[in-house]
N, C-alpha and C positions, 0 to 999 in steps of 0.2 A: 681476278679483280678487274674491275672495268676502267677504263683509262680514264674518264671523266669522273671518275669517282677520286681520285689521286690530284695533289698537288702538287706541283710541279714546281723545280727554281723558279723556274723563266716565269710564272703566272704568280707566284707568294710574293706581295710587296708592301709588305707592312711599312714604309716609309709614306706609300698612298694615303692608307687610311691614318695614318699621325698628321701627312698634310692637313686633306679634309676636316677632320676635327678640329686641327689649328683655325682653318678659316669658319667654319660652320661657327667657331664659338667666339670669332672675334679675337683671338689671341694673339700676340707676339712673336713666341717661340716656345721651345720644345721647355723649356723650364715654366712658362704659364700653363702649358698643359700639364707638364708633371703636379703643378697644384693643384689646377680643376681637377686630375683623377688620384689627387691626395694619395702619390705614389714617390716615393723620391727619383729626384733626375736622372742618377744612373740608372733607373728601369726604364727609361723611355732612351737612352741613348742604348743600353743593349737591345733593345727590340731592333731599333734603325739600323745597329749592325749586326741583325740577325743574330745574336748573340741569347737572344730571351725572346721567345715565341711568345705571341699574342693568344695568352690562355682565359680558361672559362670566366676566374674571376675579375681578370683583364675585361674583359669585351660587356662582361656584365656593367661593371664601373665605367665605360665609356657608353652602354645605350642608357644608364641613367644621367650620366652629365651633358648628354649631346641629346637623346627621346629618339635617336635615332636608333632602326630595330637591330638586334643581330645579327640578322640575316641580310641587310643593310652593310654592315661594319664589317662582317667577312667577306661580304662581295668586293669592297674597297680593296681589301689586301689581298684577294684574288685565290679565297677559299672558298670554291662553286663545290664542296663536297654534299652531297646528300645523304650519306652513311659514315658512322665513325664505327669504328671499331676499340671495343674494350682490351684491356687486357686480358691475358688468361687468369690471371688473379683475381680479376674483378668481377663481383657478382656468383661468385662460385661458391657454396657453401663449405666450409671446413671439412677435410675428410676425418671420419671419425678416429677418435684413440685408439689403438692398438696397442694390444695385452703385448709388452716384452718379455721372452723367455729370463729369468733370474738368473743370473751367478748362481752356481755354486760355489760354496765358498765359506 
């Protein structure tokens, strides 16, 4: 995998893009923005300690309260990825039923 493709401690800082949006929107603090993104406050204090990553419907809910893009809001918090990777799980069709041999019995 290629190293710029990867995230890194030292470059992830979602405390950045919580700043930004504080100021972009005019706010307070970290509890005015938990209500402009209609999230309760301990999800915006576990993100700031890295405790709760800043996920899809996360980032969704901040480029509609802020209009700013997502590709915008992850540059903030210092996710330059260009590829994500699925699960193995994900996207893979069910493997079919398979006949179990019976008890006898």
């Amino acid at each position: 995998m290629a190293s710029e493709n990867l995230v890194t401690q030292e470059s992830y800082n979602p405390n950045h893009l919580l700043d930004i949006l504080i100021e972009r929107l005019n706010l307070k603090n970290d509890a005015a923005l938990s209500r402009a993104l209609e999230v309760a406050p301990p999800v915006i204090s576990k993100i700031r300690h890295r405790r709760l990553p800043v996920g899809a419907s996360m980032l969704i809910r901040m480029h509609e309260v802020s209009t700013m893009s997502v590709r915008e809001l992850r540059d903030l918090m210092g996710d330059r990825r260009t590829k994500y990777r699925l699960s193995d799980a994900q996207g893979k069709p069910k493997p079919a039923a398979t006949d179990k041999p019976q008890a006898n019995g």
